[in-house]
C-alpha positions as CSV (number, residue, x, y, z in Angstrom):
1,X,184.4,74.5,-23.6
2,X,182.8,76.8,-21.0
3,X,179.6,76.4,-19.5
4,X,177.8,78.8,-21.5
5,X,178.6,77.3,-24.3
6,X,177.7,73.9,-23.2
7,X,174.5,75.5,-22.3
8,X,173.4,75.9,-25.9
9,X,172.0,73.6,-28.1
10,X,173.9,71.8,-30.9
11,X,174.8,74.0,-33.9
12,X,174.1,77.6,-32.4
13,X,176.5,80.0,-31.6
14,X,177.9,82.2,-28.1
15,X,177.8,86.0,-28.7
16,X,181.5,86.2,-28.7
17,X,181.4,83.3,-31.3
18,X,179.3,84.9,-33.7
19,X,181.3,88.4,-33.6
20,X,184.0,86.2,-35.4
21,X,182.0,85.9,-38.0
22,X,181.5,89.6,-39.0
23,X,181.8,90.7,-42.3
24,X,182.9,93.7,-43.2
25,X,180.4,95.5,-46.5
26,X,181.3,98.5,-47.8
27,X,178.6,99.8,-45.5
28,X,180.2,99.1,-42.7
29,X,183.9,99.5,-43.5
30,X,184.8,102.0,-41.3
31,X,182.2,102.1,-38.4
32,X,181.9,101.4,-35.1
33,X,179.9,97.9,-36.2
34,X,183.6,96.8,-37.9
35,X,185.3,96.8,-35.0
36,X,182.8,95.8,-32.4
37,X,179.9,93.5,-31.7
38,X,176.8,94.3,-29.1
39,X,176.7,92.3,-26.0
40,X,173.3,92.5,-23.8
41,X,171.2,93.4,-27.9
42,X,169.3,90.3,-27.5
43,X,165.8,89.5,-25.7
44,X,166.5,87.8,-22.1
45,X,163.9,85.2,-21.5
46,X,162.4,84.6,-17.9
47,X,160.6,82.1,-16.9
48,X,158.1,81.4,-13.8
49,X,155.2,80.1,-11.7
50,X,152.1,81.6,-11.1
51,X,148.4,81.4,-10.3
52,X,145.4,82.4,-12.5
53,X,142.3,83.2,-10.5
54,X,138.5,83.8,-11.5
55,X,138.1,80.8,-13.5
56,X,134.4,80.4,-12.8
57,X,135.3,76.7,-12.2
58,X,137.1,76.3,-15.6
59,X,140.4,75.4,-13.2
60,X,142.2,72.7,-11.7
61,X,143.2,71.3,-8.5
62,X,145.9,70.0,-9.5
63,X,149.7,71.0,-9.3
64,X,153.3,69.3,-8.3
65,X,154.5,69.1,-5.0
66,X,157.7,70.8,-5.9
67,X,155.6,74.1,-7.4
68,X,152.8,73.8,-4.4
69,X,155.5,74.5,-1.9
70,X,157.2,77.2,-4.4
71,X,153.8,78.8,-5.1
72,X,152.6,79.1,-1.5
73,X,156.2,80.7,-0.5
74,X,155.1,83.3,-3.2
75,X,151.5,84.5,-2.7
76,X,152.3,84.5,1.7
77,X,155.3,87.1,0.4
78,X,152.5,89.3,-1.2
79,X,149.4,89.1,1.5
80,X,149.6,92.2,3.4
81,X,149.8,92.1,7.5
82,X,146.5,92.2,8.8
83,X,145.7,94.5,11.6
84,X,142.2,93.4,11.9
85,X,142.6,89.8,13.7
86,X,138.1,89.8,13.0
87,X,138.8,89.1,8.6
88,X,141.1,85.8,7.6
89,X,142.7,84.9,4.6
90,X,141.6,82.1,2.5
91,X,144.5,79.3,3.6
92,X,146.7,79.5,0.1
93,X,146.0,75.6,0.0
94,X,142.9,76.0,-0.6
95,X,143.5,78.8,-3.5
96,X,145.7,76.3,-5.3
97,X,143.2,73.7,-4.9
98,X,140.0,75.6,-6.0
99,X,138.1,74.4,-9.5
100,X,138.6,78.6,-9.5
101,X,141.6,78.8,-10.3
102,X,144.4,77.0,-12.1
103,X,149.1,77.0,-11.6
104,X,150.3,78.5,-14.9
105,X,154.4,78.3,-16.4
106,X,154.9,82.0,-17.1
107,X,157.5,83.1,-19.9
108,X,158.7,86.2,-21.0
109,X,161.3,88.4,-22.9
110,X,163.0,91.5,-21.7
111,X,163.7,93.6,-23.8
112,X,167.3,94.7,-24.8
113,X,168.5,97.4,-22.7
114,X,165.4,97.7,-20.6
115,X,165.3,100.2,-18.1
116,X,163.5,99.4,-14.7
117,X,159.9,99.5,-15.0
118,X,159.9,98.7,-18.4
119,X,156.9,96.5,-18.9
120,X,156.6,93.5,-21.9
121,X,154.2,90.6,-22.3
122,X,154.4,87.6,-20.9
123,X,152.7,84.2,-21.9
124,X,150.6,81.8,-19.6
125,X,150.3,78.1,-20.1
126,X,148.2,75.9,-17.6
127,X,150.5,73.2,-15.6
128,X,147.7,70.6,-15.6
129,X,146.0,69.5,-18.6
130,X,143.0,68.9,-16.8
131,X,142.5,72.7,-17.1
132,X,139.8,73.6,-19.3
133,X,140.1,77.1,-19.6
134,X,142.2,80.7,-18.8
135,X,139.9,82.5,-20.6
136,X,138.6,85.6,-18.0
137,X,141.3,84.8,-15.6
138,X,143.6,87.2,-14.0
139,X,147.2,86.6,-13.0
140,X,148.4,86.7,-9.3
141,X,151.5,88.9,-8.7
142,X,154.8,85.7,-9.7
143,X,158.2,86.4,-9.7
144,X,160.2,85.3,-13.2
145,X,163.7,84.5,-13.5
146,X,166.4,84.2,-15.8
147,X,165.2,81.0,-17.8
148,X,167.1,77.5,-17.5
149,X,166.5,74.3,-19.0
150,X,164.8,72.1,-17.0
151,X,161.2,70.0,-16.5
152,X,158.1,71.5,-16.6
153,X,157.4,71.6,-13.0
154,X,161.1,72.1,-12.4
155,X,160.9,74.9,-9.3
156,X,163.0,77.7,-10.2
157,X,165.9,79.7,-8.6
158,X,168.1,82.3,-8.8
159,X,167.4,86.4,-8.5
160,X,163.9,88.0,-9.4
161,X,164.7,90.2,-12.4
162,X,161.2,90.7,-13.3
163,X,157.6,90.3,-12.0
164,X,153.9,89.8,-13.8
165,X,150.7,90.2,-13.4
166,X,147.3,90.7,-15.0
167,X,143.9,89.7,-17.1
168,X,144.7,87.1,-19.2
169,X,143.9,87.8,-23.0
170,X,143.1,84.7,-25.2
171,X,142.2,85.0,-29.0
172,X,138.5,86.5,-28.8
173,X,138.1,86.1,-32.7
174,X,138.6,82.0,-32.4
175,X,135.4,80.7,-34.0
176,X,136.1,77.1,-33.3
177,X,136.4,76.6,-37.1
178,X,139.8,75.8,-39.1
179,X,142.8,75.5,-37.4
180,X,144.1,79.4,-38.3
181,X,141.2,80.3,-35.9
182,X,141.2,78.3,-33.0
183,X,143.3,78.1,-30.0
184,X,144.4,76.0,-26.9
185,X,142.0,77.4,-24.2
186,X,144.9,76.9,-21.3
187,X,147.1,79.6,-23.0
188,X,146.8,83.0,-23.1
189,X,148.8,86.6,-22.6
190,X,149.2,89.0,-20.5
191,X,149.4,92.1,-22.2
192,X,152.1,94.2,-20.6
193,X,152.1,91.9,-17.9
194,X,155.7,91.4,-17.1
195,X,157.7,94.5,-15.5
196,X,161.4,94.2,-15.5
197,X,162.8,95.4,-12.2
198,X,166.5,95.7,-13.2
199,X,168.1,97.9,-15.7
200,X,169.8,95.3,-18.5
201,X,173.1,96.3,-19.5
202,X,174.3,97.3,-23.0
203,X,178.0,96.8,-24.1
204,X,180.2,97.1,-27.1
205,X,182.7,94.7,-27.1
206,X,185.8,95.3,-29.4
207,X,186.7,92.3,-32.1
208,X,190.3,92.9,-31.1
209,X,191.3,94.1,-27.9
210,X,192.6,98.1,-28.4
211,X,192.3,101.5,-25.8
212,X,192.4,103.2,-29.1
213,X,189.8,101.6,-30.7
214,X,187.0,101.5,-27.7
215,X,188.2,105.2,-26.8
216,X,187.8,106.1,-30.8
217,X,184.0,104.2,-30.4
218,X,183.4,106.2,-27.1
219,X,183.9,109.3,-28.9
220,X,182.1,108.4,-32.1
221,X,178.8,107.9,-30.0
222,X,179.4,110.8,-27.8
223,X,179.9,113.3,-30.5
224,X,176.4,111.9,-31.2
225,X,174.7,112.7,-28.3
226,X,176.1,115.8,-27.0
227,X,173.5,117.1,-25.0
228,X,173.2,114.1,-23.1
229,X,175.4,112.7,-20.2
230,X,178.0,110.1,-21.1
231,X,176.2,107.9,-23.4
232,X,179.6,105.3,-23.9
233,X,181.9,105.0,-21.2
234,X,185.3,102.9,-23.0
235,X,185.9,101.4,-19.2
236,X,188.5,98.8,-20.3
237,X,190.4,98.0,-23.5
238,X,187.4,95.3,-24.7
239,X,184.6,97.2,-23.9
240,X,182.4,100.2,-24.2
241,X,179.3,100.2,-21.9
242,X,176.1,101.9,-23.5
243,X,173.5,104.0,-21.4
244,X,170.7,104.2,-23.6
245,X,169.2,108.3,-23.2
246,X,165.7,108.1,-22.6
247,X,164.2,109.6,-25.9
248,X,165.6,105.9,-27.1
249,X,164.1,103.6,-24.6
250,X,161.1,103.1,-26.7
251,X,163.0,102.3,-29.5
252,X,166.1,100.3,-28.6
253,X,167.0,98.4,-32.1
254,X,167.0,101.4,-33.5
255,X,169.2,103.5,-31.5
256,X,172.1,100.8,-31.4
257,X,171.5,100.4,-35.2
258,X,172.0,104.2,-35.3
259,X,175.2,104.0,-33.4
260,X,176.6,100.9,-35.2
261,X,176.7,103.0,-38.3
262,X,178.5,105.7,-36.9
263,X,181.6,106.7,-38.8
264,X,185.2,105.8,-36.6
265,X,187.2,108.8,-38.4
266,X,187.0,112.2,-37.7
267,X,189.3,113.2,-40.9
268,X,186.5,115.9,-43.0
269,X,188.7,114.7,-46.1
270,X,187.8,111.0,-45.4
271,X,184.5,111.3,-44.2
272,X,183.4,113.2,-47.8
273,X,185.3,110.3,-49.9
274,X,183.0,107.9,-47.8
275,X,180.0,110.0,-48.3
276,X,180.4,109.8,-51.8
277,X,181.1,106.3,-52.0
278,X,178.2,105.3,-50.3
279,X,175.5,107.5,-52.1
280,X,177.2,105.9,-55.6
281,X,176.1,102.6,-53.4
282,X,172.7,103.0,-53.0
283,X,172.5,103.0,-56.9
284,X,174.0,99.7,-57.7
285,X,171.0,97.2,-57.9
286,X,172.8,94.4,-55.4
287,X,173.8,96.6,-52.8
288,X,172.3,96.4,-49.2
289,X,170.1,99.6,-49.2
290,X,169.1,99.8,-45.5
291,X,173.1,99.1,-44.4
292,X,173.7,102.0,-46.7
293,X,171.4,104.2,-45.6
294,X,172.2,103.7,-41.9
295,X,176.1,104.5,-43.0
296,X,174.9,107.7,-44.8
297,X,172.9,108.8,-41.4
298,X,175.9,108.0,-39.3
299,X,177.9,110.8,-41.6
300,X,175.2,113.1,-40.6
301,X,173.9,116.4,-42.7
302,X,176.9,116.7,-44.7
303,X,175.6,113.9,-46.9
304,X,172.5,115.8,-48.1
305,X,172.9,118.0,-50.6
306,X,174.7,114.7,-52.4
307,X,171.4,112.8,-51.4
308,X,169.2,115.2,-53.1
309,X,169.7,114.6,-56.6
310,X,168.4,111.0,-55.7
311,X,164.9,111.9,-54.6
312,X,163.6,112.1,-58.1
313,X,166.1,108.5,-59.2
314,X,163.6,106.1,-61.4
315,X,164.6,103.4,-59.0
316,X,161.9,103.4,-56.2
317,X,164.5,101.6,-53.9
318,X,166.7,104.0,-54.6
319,X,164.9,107.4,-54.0
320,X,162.8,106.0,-51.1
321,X,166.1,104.9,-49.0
322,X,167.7,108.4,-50.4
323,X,164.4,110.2,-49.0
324,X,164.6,108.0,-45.9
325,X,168.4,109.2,-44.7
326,X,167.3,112.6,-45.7
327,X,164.2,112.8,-43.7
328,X,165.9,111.4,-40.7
329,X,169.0,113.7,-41.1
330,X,166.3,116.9,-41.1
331,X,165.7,117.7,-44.9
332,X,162.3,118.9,-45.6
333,X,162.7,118.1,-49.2
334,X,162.7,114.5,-48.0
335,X,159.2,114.4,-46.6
336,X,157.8,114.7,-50.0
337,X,158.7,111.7,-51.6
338,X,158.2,109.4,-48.1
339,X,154.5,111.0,-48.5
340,X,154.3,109.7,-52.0
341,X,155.6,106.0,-51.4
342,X,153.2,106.2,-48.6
343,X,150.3,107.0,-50.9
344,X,151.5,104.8,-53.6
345,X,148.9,101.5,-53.5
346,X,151.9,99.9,-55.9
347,X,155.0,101.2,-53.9
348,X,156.9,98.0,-52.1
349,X,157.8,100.8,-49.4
350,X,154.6,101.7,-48.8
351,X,154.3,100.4,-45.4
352,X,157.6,101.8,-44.1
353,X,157.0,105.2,-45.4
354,X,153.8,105.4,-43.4
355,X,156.0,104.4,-40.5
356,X,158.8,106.9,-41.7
357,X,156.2,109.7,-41.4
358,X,155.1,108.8,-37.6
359,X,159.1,109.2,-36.5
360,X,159.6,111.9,-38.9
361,X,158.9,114.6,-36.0
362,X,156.9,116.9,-38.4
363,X,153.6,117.6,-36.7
364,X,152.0,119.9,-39.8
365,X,153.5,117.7,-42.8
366,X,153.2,114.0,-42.0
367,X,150.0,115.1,-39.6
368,X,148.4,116.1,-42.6
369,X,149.3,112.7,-44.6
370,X,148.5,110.6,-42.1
371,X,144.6,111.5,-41.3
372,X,144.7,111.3,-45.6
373,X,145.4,107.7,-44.7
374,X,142.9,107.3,-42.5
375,X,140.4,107.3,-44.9
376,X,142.7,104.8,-46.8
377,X,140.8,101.3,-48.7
378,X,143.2,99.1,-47.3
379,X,142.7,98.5,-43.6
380,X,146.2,97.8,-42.8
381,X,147.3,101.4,-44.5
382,X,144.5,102.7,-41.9
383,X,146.0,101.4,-39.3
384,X,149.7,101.6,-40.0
385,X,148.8,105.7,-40.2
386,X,146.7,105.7,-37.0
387,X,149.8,104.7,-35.5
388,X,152.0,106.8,-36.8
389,X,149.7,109.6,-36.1
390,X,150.1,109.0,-32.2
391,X,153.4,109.3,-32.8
392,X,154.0,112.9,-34.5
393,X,150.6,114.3,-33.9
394,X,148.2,112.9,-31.6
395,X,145.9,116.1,-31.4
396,X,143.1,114.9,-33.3
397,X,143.2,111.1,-31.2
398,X,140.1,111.4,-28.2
399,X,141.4,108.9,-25.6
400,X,139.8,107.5,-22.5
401,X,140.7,105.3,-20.0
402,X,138.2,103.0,-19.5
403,X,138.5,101.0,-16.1
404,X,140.4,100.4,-12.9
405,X,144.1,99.9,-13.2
406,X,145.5,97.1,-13.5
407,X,143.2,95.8,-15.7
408,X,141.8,99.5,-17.3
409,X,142.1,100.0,-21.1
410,X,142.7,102.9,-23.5
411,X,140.0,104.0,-25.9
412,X,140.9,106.1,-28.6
413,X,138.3,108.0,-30.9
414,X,139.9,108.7,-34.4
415,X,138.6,111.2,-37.0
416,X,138.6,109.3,-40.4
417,X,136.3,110.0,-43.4
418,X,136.7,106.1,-44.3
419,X,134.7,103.0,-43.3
420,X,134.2,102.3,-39.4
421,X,137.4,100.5,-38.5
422,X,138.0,99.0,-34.9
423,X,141.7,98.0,-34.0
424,X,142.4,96.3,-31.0
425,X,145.9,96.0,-29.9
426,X,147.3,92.7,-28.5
427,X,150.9,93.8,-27.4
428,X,152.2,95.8,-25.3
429,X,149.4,98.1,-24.1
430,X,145.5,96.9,-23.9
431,X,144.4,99.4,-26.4
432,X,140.9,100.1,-29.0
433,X,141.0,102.5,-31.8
434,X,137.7,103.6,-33.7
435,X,138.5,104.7,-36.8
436,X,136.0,106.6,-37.8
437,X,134.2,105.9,-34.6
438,X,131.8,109.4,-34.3
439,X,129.8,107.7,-37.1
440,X,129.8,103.8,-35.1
441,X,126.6,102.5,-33.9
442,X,124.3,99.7,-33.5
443,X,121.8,98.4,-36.2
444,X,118.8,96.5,-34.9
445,X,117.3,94.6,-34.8
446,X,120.4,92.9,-32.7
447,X,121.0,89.9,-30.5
448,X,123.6,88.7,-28.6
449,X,123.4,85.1,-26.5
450,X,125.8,83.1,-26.2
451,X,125.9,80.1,-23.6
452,X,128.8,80.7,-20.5
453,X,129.2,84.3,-21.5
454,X,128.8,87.1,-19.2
455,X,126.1,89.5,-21.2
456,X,123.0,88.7,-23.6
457,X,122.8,92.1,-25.4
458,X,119.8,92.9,-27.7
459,X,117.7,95.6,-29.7
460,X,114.7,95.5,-31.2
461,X,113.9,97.6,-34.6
462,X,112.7,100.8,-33.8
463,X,114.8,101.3,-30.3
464,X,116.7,103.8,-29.4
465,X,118.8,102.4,-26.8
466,X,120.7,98.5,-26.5
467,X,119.2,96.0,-23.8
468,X,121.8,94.5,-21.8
469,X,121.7,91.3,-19.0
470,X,124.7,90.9,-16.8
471,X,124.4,87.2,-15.9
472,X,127.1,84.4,-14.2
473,X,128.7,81.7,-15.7
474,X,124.9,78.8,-14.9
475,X,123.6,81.6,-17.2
476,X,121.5,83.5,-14.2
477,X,120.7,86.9,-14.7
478,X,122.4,88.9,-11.4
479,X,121.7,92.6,-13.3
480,X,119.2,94.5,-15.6
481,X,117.7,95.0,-17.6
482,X,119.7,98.0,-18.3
483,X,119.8,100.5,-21.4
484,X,123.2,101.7,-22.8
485,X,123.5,104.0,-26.2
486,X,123.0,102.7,-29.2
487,X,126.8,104.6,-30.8
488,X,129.5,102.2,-30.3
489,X,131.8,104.1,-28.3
490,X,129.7,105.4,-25.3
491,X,128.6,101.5,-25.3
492,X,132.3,100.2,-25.1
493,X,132.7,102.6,-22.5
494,X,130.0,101.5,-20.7
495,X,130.9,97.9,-20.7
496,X,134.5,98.2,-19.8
497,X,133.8,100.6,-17.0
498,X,134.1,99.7,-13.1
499,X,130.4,98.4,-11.9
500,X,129.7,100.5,-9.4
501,X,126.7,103.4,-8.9
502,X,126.8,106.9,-9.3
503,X,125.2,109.4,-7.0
504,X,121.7,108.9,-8.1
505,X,122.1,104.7,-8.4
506,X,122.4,104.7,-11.9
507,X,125.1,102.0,-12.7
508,X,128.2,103.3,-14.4
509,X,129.7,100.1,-15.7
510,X,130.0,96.4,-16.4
511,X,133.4,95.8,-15.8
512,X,133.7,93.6,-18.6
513,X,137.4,92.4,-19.9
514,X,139.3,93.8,-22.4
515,X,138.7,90.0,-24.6
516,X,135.2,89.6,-24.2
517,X,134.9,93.1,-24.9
518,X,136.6,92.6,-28.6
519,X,135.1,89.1,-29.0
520,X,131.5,91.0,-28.6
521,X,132.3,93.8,-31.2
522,X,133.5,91.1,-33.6
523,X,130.6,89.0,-33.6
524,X,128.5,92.4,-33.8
525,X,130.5,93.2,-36.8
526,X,130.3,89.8,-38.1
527,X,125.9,89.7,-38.2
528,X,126.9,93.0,-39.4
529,X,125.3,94.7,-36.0
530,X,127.3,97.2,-35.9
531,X,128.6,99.2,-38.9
532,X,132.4,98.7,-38.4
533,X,134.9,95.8,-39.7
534,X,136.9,94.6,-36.7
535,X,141.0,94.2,-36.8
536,X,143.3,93.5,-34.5
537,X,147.1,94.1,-34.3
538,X,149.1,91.6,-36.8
539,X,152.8,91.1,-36.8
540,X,154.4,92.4,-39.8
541,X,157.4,90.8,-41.9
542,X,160.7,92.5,-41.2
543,X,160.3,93.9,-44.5
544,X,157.2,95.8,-43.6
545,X,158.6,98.0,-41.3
546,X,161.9,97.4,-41.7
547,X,164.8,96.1,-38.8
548,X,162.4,97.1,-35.3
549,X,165.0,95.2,-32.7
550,X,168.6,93.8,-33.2
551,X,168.7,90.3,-35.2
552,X,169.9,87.4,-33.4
553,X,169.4,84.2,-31.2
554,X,167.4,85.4,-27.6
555,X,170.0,84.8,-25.1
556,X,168.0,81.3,-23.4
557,X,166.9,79.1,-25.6
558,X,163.5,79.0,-24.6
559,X,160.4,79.1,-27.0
560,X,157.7,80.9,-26.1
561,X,154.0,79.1,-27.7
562,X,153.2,80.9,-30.7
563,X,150.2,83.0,-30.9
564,X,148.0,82.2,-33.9
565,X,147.7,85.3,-36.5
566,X,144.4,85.8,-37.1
567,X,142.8,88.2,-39.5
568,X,140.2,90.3,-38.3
């Protein structure tokens, strides 16, 4: 048995073991996902040691020998040389041993085929248990590294292949209450913390070994991309090496889904037999719609006018996955009946169509659908459409960047008819929406106090503008009083924006973070403060959205703490 194998845990399977196991559908009969399997489609997780600073004496002095020494190596790599012999550094000994501050285990997944730069979120958990608290703390530059098994305060080696940084986000809707709503204080993310600094690779390795089959594969996926520079390169008889074009990098499950499906032959007699044997699939009740559907797409246009006649089938599964190859393969007949699932309160396809419509590329069409679905009863249609509408028409969207880099945030004002929604992201990109946010504001009388937080915010009946306090963690006021709008977004602004003066003295900004920030607009919302419900970003079932990344095992075995779902 070779080491990688040995590597895994009992019962699960090496790449090359599970492309034995392929089974060949009438979906895929014929395609480049027959004869090959992906190598590199799967999440690499990295793993490594870092310090979390401004803990307002919520840290711990505490840390292992073995990560001291590892830790200290890493923050003297990033101090700068000082020219100016008159300022010193505070000795990194005494960093790691400040109440301030706290060592942290950083994990993360790259992404399949990630380019350089690529940024992904990256989980921090406190070494010490005598911790009490990440919350408001900010990540020190660390270095991860491919993950392997070993202690918790194992010291790791091997290459960098990615770095992190950044403010730490914990839940900021945990009420302390049930145990959906509460969380471990010494864990939190880093939203887009992580950057990967190499490119990961993307192969196609061939089930049998055959020039004629990777060079038929390399063509196949070429033909698909001809205005871009070798996509597949066939550079031995097992293997066909993938360079993702960057219109796909966003998206990279569903590019190699898209080139799975791709037909092997190039015979126009065979190719219309398939056609038609595939569109009499998608109307047999057991067959596997989306396979189907991604077969049909890898035909290309030919396959329409035989799709058509399916738009109007009784079967909703039947004319939405019809409507779904169409729309992607540029029929404009298509659009019509993705808009209807995705108005349809009863339609099991709702979601994806609303999804369908932000990757449709037609600005006027699904631009006009979408801001329809803003003003949606269901927040989670609301949501799913704001989305989509950054996508395929982002005009109406007002966005702001709100605070220094790297710990700024986007603000987006969105034009809805519907109830005040806020949407906070939690992946990815540090990110508010208003929906419906022109009409947001305050509703005195209004208080906000709450022991160890950073603001006391209040109104009284009658005001015109919101009272704010800036105060430390003994509860000392250090700032104010000072007046900010009463309208939600100009008050968001003004708490997330650097504190520092303008010309005249007038303070510009709190500097608040991007979690206390949300935390305060929920508990607004909650005494019903403020005229808006509060959401944040949920994960969806597969089903939802349908296949986002390829399926499979992450190649390490190591699992990340789960983040609890909350409902806003």
């Amino acid at each position: 048995m070779s080491e990688r194998s040995a590597a895994r845990p009992e019962g699960t399977l090496t790449e090359d073991e599970d492309a034995l196991r392929l089974t060949v559908t009438e979906a895929t009969r014929g395609t480049i996902s027959s004869a090959t399997y992906v190598q590199g489609g799967r999440s690499l997780r990295v793993r490594g040691y870092g310090v979390v600073t401004r803990l307002a004496g919520q840290g711990s002095r505490n840390c292992p020998p073995s990560v001291r020494e590892y830790l200290e190596k890493q923050i003297l790599r990033e101090r700068p040389t000082r020219t100016d012999s008159r300022r010193e550094d505070v000795p990194i000994s005494k960093i790691i041993a400040s109440l301030d501050t706290a060592v942290v285990v950083v994990d993360g997944e790259v992404p399949p085929g990630a380019a350089g730069q690529r940024t992904f979120d990256v989980t921090v958990q406190a070494v010490d248990p005598d911790t009490q608290s990440l919350s408001g703390g900010y990540l020190l530059p660390c270095d991860l590294k491919i993950y392997r098994d070993g202690g918790p305060t194992e010291t790791l080696a091997g290459t960098t292949c990615a770095r992190a940084r950044g403010p730490i986000f914990t839940n900021p809707f945990a009420t302390g209450g049930s145990a959906a709503t509460t969380i471990n204080p010494r864990e939190g993310t880093v939203i887009g913390g992580g950057m990967n600094m190499t490119e990961r690779k993307l192969s196609l390795m061939a089930v049998v070994e055959s020039y004629a089959t990777v060079r038929q594969v390399m063509d196949a996926i070429n033909r698909r991309f001809p205005n871009e520079s070798k996509v597949a390169d066939a550079v031995n008889p097992s293997t066909v090496v993938i360079q993702v074009p960057p219109a796909n990098r966003s998206d990279v499950g569903r590019f190699l889904e898209g080139i799975l499906y791709l037909p092997l032959t190039t015979s126009p007699m065979e190719i219309e037999d398939r056609a038609k044997t595939l569109v009499g699939e998608l109307t047999r009740p057991e067959a596997p719609l989306h396979e189907v559907s991604l077969a049909l797409e890898g035909i290309g246009v030919s396959t329409v006018a035989m799709l058509q006649p399916l738009y109007t089938h009784g079967r909703r599964p039947v004319n939405f996955y019809a409507a779904r190859t169409g729309l992607r393969l540029g029929d404009d007949l298509a659009i019509e009946v993705i808009i209807r699932h995705a108005r349809d309160p009863d339609s099991p396809f709702r979601r994806q169509a609303v999804r369908e419509l932000g990757r449709s590329g037609r600005r006027h069409r699904a631009g006009i659908a979408l801001r329809e679905l803003l003003d949606s009863d269901e927040p989670r249609i609301r949501i799913l459409a704001y989305e989509a509408l950054r996508e395929v028409d982002p005009r109406p969207i007002i966005q702001t960047v709100v605070g220094r880099d790297p710990e700024n945030f986007l603000l987006e004002l969105v034009p809805s008819n519907g109830t005040p929604l806020i949407y906070a992201r939690r992946t990815e990109i540090r990110r508010i929406a208003l929906i419906g946010g022109d009409r947001m504001v305050c509703r005195p009388p209004l208080l906000y106090h709450e022991a160890g937080k950073p603001i006391t915010l209040s109104a009284s009946a009658g005001d015109g503008v919101v009272t704010i306090l800036r105060k430390d963690p003994s509860g000392t006021v250090t700032l104010g009083p000072l007046k900010a709008p009463m309208g939600v977004p100009p008050l968001i602004r003004f708490l997330g924006q650097n504190l520092a003066r303008d010309r005249s003295g007038k303070i510009e900004g709190l500097e608040l973070d991007y979690a206390f920030i949300l935390e305060l607009m929920y508990r607004l919302s909650a005494k019903q403060a403020i005229n808006a419900e509060v959401r944040w970003e949920e994960p969806d079932v597969e089903d939802a959205f349908g296949p986002l990344e390829p399926t499979g095992r992450p190649e390490s075995e190591l699992q990340a703490p789960a983040m609890p779902e909350v409902e806003g």
